[in-house]
C-alpha positions as CSV (number, residue, x, y, z in Angstrom):
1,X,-14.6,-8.0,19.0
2,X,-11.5,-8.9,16.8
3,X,-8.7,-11.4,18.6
4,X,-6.3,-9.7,16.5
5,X,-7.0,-6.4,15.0
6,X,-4.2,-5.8,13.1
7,X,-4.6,-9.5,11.4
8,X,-8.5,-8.6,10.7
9,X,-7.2,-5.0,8.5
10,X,-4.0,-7.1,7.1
11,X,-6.4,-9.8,5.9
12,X,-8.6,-7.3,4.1
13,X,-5.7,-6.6,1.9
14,X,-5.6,-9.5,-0.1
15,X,-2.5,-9.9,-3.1
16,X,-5.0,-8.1,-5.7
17,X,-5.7,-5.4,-3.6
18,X,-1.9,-5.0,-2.9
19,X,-1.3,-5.6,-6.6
20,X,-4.2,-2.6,-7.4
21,X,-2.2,0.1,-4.9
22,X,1.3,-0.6,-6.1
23,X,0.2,0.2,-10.0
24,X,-1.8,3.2,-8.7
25,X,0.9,4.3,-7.0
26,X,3.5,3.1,-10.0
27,X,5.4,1.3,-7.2
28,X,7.0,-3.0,-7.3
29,X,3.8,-4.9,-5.2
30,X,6.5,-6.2,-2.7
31,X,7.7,-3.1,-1.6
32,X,3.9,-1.6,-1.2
33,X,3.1,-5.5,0.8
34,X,6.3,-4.2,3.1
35,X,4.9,-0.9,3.7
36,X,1.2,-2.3,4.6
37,X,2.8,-4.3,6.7
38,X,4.2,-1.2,8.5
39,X,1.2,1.2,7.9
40,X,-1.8,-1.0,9.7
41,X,-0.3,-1.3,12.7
42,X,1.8,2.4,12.9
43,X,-2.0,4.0,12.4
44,X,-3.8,1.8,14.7
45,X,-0.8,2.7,17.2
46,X,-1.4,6.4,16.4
47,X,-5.4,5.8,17.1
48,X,-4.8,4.6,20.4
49,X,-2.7,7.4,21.0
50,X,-5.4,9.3,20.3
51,X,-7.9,7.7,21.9
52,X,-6.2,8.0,25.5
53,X,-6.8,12.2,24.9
54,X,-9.0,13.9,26.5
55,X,-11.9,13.9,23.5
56,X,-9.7,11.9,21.2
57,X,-11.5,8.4,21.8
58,X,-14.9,10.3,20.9
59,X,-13.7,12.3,17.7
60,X,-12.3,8.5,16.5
61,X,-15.9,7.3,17.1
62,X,-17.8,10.1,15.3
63,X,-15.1,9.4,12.4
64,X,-15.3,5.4,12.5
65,X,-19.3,6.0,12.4
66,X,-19.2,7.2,9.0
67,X,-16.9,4.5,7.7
68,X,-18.7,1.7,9.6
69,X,-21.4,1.1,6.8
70,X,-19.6,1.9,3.9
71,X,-16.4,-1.0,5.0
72,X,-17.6,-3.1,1.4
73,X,-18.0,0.3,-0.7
74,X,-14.4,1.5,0.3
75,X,-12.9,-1.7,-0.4
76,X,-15.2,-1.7,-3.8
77,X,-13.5,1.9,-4.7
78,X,-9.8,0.3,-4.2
79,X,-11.1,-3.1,-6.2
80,X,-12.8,-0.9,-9.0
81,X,-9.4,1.4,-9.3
82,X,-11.4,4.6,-7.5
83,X,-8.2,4.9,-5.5
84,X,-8.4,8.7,-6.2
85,X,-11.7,9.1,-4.2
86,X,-10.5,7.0,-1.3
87,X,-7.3,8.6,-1.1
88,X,-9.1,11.8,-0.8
89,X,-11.0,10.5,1.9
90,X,-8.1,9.5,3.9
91,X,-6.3,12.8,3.6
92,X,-9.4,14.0,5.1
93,X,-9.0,12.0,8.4
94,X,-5.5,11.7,8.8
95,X,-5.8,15.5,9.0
96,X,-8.7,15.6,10.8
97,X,-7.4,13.1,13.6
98,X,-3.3,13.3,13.2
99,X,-2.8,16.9,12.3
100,X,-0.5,17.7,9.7
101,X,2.5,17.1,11.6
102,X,1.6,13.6,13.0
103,X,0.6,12.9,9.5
104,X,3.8,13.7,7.7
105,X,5.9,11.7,10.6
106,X,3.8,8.5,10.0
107,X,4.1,9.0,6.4
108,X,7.6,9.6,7.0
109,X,8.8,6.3,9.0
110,X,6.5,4.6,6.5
111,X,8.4,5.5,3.6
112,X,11.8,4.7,5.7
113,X,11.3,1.2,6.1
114,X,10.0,0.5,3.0
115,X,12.1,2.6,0.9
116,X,9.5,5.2,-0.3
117,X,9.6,8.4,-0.9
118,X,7.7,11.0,1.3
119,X,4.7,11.3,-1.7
120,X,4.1,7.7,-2.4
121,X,4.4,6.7,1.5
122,X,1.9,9.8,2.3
123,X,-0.4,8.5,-0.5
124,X,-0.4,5.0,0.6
125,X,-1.0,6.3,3.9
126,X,-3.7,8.7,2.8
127,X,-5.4,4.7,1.1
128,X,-5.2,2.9,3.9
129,X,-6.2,5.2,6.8
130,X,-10.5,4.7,5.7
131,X,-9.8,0.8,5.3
132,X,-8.4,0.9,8.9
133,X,-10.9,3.0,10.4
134,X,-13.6,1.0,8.3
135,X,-11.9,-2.5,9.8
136,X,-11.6,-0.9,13.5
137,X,-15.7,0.2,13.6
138,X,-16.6,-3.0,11.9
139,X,-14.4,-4.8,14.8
140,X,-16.2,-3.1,17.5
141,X,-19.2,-5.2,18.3
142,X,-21.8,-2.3,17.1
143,X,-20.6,-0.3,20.3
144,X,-19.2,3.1,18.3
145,X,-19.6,5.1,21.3
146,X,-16.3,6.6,22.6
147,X,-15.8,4.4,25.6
148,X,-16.5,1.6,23.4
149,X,-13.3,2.7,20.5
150,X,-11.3,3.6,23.8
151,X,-11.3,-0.1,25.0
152,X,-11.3,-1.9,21.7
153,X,-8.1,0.2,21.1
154,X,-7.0,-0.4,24.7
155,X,-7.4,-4.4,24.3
156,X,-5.5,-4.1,21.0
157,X,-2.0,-2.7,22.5
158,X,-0.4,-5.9,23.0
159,X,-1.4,-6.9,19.2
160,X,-0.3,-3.3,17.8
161,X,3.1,-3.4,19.5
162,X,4.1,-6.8,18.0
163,X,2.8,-6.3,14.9
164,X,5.1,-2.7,14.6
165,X,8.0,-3.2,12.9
166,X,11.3,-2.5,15.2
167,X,12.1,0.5,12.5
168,X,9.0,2.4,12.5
169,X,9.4,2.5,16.6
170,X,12.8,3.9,16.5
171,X,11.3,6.7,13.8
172,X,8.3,7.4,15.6
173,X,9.9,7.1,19.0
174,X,10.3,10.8,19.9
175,X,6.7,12.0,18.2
176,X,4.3,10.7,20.8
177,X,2.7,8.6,18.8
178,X,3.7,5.5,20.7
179,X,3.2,6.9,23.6
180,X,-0.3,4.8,24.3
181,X,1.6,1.4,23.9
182,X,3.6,2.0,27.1
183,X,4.9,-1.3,28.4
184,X,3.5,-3.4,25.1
185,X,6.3,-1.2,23.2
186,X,8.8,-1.5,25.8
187,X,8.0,-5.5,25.6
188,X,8.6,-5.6,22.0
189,X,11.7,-3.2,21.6
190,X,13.5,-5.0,24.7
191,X,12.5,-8.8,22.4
192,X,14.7,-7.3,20.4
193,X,17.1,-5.8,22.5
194,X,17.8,-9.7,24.0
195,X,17.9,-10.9,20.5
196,X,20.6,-8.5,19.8
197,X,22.6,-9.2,23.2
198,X,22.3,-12.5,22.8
199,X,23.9,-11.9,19.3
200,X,26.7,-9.9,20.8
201,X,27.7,-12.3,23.9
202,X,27.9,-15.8,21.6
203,X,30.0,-13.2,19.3
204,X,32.1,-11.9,22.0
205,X,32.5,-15.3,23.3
206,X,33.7,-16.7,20.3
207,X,35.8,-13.7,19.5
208,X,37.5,-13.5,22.9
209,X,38.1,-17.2,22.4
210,X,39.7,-16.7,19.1
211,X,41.8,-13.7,20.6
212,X,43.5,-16.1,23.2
213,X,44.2,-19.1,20.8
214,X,45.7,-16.6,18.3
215,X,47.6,-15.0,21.4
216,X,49.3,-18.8,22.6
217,X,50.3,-19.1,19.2
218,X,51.4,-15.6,18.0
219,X,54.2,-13.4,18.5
220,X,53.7,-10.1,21.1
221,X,54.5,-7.9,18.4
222,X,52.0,-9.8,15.3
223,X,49.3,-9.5,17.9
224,X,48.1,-5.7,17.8
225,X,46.8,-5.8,14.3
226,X,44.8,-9.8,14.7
227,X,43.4,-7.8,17.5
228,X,42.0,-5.8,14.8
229,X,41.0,-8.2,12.4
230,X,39.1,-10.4,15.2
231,X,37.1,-7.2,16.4
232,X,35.9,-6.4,13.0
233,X,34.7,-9.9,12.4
234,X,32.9,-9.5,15.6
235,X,31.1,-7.0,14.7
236,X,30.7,-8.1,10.9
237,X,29.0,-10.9,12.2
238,X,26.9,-9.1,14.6
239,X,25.4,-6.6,11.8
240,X,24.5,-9.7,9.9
241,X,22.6,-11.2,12.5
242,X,20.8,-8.1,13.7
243,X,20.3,-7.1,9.9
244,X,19.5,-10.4,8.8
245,X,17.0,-11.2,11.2
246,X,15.4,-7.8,10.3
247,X,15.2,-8.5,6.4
248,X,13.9,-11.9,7.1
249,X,9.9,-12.6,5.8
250,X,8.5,-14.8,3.3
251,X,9.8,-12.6,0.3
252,X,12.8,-13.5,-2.3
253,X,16.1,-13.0,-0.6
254,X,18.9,-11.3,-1.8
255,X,21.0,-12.9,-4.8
256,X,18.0,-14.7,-6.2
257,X,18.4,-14.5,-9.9
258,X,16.6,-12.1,-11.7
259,X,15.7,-13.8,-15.2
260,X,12.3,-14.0,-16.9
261,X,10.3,-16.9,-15.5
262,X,7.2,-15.9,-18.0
263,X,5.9,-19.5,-19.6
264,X,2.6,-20.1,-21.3
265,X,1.5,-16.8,-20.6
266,X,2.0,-16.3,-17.1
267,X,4.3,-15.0,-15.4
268,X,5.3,-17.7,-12.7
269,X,7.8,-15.3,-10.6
270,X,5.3,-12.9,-9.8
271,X,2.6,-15.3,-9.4
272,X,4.8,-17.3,-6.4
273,X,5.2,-13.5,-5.2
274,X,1.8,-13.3,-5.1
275,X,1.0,-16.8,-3.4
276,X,3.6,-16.6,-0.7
277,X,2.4,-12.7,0.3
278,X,-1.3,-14.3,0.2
279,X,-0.1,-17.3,2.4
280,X,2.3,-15.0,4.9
281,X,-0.9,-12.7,5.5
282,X,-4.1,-15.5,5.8
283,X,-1.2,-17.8,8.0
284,X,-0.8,-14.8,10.2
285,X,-3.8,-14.1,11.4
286,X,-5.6,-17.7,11.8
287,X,-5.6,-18.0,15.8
288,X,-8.5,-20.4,16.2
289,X,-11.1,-22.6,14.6
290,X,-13.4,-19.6,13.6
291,X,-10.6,-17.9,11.8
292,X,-9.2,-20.9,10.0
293,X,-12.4,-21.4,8.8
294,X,-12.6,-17.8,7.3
295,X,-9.0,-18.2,6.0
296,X,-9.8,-21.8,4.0
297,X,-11.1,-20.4,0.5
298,X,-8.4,-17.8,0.5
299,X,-5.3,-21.1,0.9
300,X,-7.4,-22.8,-1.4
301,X,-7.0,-19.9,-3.7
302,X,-3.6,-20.3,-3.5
303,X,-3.4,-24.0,-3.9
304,X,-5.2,-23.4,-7.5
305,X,-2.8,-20.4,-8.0
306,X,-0.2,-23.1,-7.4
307,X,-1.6,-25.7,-9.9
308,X,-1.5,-23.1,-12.5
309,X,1.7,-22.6,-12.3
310,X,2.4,-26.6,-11.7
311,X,0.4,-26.5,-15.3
312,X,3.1,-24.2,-17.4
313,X,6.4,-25.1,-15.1
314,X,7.2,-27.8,-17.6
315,X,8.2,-25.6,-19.9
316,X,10.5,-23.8,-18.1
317,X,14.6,-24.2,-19.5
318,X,17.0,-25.6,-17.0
319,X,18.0,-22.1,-16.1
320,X,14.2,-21.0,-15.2
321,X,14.0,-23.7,-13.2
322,X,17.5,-23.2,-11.0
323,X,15.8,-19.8,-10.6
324,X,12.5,-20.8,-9.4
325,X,14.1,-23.2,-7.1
326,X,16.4,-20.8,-5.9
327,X,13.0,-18.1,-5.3
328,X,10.9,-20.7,-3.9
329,X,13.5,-22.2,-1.3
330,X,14.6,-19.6,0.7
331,X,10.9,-18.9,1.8
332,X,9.8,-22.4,3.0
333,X,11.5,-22.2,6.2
334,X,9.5,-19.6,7.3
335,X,6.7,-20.2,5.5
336,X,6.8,-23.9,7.3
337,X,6.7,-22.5,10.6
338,X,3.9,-20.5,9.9
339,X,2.1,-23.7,8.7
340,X,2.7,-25.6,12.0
341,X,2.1,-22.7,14.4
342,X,-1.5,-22.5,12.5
343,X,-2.1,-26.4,13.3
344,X,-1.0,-26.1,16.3
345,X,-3.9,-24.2,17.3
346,X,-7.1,-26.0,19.1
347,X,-9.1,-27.0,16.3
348,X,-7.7,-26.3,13.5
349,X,-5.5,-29.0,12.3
350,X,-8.9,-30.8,11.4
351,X,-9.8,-27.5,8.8
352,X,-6.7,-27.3,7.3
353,X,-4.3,-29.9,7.7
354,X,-5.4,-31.6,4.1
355,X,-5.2,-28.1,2.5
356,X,-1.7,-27.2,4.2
357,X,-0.7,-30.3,3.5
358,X,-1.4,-30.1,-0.3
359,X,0.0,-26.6,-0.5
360,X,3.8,-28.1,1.1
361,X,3.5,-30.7,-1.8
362,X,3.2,-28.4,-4.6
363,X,5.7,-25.8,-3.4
364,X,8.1,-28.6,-2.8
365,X,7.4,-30.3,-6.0
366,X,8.0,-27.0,-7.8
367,X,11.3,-25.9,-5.4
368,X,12.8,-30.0,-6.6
């Protein structure tokens, strides 16, 4: 049985995969990496829903049955460009399992916190729904029967509910959908809750201090409108930090400069892209020895990725290489706590502590 089902399906989706949907779907590969990041764990949530109906777990089961052998063919239909045939097949279940309605509100809170549009988000959804079911029966031990879905589903919640983003709760929070996640929703939502009062009280605090120095030092009748001025710094700063924390993932921040960064034939801003999506994803789901081990070749992958791009950098002008620094940069902090929460785990510093270690040196090198 997976440790992390969610991580299992993400990892599946490798940077060419993600690459392979976006031009299907005509759609920038970072927005479509965004939305699988949403769409794995909104369906598996919707599956468990599911599953807890009377009938539901076994109508999953005689679904996942026919997806169970063919895992390798459907991911050879998305890697040979036979998106058509998959996407067909995923219409198919999401309307034979969600219902039309259910359907259009997952596509729906897909497409809002990724910024698609209701066709692309359903299409997406339509791909990914026979790679999920395809990852869940390969996941459950050989034991397809519907007590055996109900509790690989049922061990899963805890996994689901962190892995949903805080958006696609609050869109899917009044369909029932969620309803199966219970307290592992409630868990994550009020996370976030205490990040965001946390946020408010060390605002208010500074704020109310503000208010009283500016109030020994004002006059009565210049205070009203600082007042004013204070509370809407407050609250300025507040939005930042609960919409900042949102936005922030291993992905180019806002402002970096958007200039060709093409040399020697390759394009070295989509490539880093590609590298840091691939790391984000394999990093994500290593949680012990076994799947470190499974996750080498692909950060290995990326560490030749990385000495291709190394290989043309040189001839980048001065103003390339402000901009590569300036993309590279603001994803190492996150990107370096990723790296040590994998080492951290029993075992696996000895797998991949000369590989992580040769990966921080190139992206450093590059980022000088």
């Amino acid at each position: 049985m997976a440790s992390n089902l969610v991580s299992y399906i993400a990892q599946m989706l490798t940077p060419d995969m993600i690459a392979r949907i976006a031009s299907a779907l005509g759609l920038d590969s970072g927005k479509v990496q965004s939305a699988v990041g949403a769409a794995v764990p909104a369906v598996l949530a919707g599956l468990a829903g599911i599953a807890a109906q009377p009938g539901g777990a076994q109508r999953i089961a005689d679904t996942a049955k026919q997806q169970s052998g063919s895992l390798d063919n459907l991911m050879g239909m998305l890697a040979g460009g036979d998106q058509a045939s998959l996407t067909q097949n995923g219409s198919q279940i999401i309307s034979s399992l969600f219902g039309a309605k259910d359907g259009s509100a997952l596509a729906s809170a897909i497409g809002g916190v990724s910024g698609m549009d209701q066709r692309a988000s359903g299409s997406l959804l339509a791909t990914l729904t026979p790679l999920v079911m395809g990852g869940l029966a390969r996941q459950s031990g050989g034991d397809l029967s519907a007590n055996g879905i109900a509790g690989l589903l049922a061990s899963q919640k805890d996994n689901i509910a962190a892995a949903l983003p805080s958006g696609v709760r609050d869109l899917l929070g009044g369909t029932g959908l969620l309803g199966s996640l219970g307290a592992s929703a409630q868990a994550a939502a009020a996370s976030a809750s205490q990040a965001a009062r946390s946020a408010v009280a060390t605002a208010s605090t500074v704020g109310g201090a503000g208010q009283r120095a500016a109030a020994a030092t004002v006059p009565t009748s210049s205070r009203n409108w600082l007042y004013w001025v204070i509370a809407a710094l407050v609250l300025a700063g507040v939005l930042f930090y609960l919409f900042g924390r949102q936005s922030e993932q291993v992905a180019p921040q806002a402002g970096t400069p958007e200039q060709s960064l093409t040399a020697g034939g390759l394009d070295i801003g989509q490539q880093i892209k590609d590298s840091m999506a691939s790391l984000q994803t394999t990093l994500t789901g290593i949680t012990d020895a076994a799947s470190a081990t499974a996750a080498l070749p692909k950060l290995e992958d990326v560490s030749s990725q990385l000495d291709k791009v190394s290989g043309v950098a040189g001839q980048l002008s001065a103003g390339q290489k402000a901009a590569l620094t300036a993309l590279i940069t603001p994803m190492m902090s996150t990107l370096n706590g990723l790296f040590d929460k994998a080492l951290a785990i029993p075992g696996v510093s000895e797998i991949l502590k000369p590989t992580i270690d040769a990966l921080k040196t190139k992206l450093t090198a590059l980022s000088a």
